[in-house]
C-alpha positions, 0 to 999 in steps of 0.5 A: 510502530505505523500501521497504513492501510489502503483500501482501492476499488481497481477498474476490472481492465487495469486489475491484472496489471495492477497486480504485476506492478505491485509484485515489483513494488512491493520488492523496493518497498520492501527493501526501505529503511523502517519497513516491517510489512507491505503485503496486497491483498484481495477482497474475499467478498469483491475480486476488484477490491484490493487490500494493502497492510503496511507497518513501519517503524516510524512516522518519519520513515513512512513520509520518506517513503511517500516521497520516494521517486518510485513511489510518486511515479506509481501514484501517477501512474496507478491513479486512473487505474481506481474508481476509488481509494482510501488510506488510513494512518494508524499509531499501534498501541501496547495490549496486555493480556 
């Protein structure tokens, strides 16, 4: 399993409507071959620090997800609206008790 994370601080103006768009987002992604999770998230400590946690269940599912149509157009589109953003790629591991 893939575990994403990514972590933007959105502009106060484009916040709201950053919002709404991932709502819709979130729906398609959803719906993808390999997608196990995809919540957004807002920071208790900042409101304009926002949180995405995605799981996927391959590697290969992952990329073909980033090179979906509807997800160049949402990083060409949500790119001005961060002053910043951060993502993480992470490989789970087995725990045992």
């Amino acid at each position: 399993m893939i575990i994403v994370t990514v972590t933007g601080k959105v502009k106060p103006q484009f916040k709201s409507l950053f919002i709404e768009h991932m709502a819709e987002l979130a729906k398609v992604v959803r719906a993808e071959d390999g997608c196990i999770t995809y919540h957004q998230n807002i920071s208790a400590d900042d409101e304009n620090t926002l949180f995405l946690y995605e799981e996927w269940q391959s590697e290969q599912q992952l990329q073909a997800h980033l090179a979906t149509a509807h997800m160049t157009e949402h990083f060409e589109m949500a790119r001005p609206w961060f002053d910043s953003v951060e993502m993480k790629t992470f490989e789970a591991t087995e725990t045992q008790a």
